[in-house]
matplotlib code that plots the C-alpha trace (Angstrom):
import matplotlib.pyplot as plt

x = [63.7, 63.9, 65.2, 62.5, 63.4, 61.9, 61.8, 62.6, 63.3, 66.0, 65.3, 68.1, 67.4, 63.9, 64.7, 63.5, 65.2, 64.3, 66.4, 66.3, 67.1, 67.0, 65.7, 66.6, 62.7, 61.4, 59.9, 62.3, 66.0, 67.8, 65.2, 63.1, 59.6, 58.3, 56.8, 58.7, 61.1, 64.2, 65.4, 64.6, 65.7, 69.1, 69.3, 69.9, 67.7, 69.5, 66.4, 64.6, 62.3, 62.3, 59.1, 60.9, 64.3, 65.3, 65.4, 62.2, 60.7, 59.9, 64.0, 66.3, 69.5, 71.7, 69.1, 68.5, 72.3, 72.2, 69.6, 71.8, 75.0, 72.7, 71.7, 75.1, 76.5, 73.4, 74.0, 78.0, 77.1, 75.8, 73.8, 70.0, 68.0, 69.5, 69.0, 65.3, 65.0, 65.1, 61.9, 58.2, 56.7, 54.8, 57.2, 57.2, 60.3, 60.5, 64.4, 65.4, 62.6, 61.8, 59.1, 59.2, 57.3, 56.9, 60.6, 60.5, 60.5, 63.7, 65.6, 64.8, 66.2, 69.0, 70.3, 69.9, 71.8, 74.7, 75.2, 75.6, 77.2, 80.7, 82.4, 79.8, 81.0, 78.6, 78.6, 75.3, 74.8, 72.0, 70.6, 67.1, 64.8, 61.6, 59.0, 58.9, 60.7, 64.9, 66.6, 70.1, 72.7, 74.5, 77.2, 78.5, 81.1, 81.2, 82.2, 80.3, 81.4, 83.5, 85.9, 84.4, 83.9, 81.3, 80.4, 77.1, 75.6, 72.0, 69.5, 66.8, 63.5, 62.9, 59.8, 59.2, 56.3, 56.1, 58.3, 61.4, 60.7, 60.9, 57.5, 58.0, 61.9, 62.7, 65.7, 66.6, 70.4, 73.1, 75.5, 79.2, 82.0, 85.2, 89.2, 89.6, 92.7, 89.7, 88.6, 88.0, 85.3, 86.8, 84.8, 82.8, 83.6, 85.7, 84.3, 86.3, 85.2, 81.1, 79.6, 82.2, 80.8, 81.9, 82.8, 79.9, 82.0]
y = [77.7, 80.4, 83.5, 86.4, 90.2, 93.2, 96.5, 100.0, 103.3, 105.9, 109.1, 111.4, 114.7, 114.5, 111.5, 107.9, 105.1, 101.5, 99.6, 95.5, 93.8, 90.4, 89.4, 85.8, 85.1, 85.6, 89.3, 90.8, 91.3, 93.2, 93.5, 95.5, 94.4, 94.2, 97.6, 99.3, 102.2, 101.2, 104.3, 105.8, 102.5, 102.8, 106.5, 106.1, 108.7, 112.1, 113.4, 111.3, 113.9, 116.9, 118.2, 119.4, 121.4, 121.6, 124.1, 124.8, 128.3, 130.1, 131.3, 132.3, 133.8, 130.6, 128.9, 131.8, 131.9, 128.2, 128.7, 131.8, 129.3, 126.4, 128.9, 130.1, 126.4, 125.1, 127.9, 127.8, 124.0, 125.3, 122.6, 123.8, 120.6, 120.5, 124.5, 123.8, 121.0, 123.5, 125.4, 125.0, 122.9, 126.2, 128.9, 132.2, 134.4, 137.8, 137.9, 141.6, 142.3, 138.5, 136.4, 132.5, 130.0, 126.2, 124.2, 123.9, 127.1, 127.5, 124.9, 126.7, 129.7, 129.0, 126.7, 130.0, 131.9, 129.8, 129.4, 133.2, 134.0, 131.5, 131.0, 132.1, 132.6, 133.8, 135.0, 135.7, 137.5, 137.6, 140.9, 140.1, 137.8, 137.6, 134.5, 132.2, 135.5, 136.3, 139.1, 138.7, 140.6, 139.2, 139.7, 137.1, 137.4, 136.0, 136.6, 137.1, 135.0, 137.9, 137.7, 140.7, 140.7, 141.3, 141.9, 142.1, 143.0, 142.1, 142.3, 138.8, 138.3, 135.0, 133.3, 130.4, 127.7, 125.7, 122.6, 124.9, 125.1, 129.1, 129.5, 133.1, 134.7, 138.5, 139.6, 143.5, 143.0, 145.6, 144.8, 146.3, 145.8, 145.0, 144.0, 140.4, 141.5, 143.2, 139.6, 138.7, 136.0, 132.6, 129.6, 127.8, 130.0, 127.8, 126.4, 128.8, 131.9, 131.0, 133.6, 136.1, 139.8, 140.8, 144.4, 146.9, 147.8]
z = [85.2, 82.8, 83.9, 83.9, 83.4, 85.0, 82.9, 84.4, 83.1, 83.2, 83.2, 81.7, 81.9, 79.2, 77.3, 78.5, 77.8, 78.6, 80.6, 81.0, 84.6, 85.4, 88.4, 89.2, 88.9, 91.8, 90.8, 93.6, 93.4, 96.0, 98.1, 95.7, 95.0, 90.8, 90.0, 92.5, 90.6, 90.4, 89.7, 93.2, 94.9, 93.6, 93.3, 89.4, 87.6, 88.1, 88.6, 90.4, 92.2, 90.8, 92.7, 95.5, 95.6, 99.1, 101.1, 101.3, 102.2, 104.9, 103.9, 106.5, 106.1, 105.4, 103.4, 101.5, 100.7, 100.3, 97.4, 95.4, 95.5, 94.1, 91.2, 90.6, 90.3, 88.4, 86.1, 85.2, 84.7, 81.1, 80.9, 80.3, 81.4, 84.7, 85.1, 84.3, 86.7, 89.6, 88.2, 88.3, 85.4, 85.1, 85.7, 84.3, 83.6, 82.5, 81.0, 79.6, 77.5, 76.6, 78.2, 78.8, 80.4, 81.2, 81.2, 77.7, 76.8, 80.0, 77.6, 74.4, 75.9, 77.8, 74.8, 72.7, 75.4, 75.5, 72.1, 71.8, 75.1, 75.0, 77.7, 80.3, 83.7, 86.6, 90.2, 91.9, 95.4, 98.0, 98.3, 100.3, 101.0, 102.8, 103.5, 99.9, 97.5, 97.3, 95.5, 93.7, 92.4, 89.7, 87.3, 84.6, 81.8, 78.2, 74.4, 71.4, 68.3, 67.2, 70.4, 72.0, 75.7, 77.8, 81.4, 82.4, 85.2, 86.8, 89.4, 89.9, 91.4, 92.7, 94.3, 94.9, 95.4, 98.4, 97.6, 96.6, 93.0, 91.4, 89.9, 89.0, 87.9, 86.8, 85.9, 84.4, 82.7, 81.5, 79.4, 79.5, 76.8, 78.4, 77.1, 78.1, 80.4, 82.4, 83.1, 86.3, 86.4, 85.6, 85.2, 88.3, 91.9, 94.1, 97.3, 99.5, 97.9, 98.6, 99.6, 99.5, 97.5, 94.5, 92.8, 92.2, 88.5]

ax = plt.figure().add_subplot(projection="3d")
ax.plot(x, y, z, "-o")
ax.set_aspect("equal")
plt.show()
């Protein structure tokens, strides 16, 4: 009997691409049923569900840390599909004087951002939270294509809907020229130092 073939798809980060399985004919193989996503089964799309982003709110004190380290990893990544992932389809941001919504317009801006600020390096602190909303402090680092650089320093409001997505972000940022020897942000912060504050200047 002719082998038959099942299609799936892939999802990697917004691009689809088809994928072709076989599955020995009998519209199941390893245990999963034709139609069923094979994707989820196996844990294969990246993304899989990206409706909810435990945790959830109500926030308490650890999970409300737990969701300011999940920022400030997402965020050194670089990388703005998987930043976006962690927002509503619908969010809103208000970033220095700029205004963005929907994930699209997150990619658009974040690839902007990174082109211009090289070398990005971030640390982010809990200030507050309170129900579905968290405050941050924040300061990152990067260089202009000149080789100047930069500190800046920042302040985020967060809320979120009720699967853990942000619907709604604010941030207000000043930015500080510094010597590179006055450095002291360097790439993603090392497990140990989680949680630990950083310098007001």
């Amino acid at each position: 009997m002719a082998t038959k073939a099942v299609y799936w798809c892939e999802r990697e980060q917004t691009q689809w691409r088809p994928r072709r399985l076989p599955d020995g004919g009998g519209g199941r193989r390893g245990g999963v049923r034709r139609g069923e996503d094979w994707g989820v089964r196996f844990g294969r799309r990246k993304d899989a569900d990206v409706t909810s982003r435990p945790p959830l709110p109500p926030f308490t004190r650890e999970t409300a840390a737990q969701k300011v380290q999940a920022a400030e990893d997402a965020w050194n990544t670089r990388d703005p599909h998987k930043v976006s992932l962690a927002y509503t389809e619908d969010s809103v941001w208000r970033n220095r004087d700029r205004f963005v919504t929907g994930r699209e317009e997150i990619v658009e801006f974040l690839t902007d951002k990174w082109r211009r600020e090289l070398d990005y390096a971030l640390r982010k602190e809990l200030w507050a939270f309170e129900d579905n909303r968290i405050a941050v402090r924040f300061q990152y680092e990067c260089h202009d294509a000149d080789g100047q650089w930069w500190r800046s320093y920042g302040n985020e409001l967060w809320e979120f809907d009720e699967n853990g997505l942000m619907a709604r972000r604010e941030a207000s940022i000043n930015d500080v020229p510094i010597a590179e020897g006055d450095r002291r942000i360097f790439g993603p912060r090392p497990e140990a130092e989680h949680g630990v504050p950083f310098p007001l200047r």
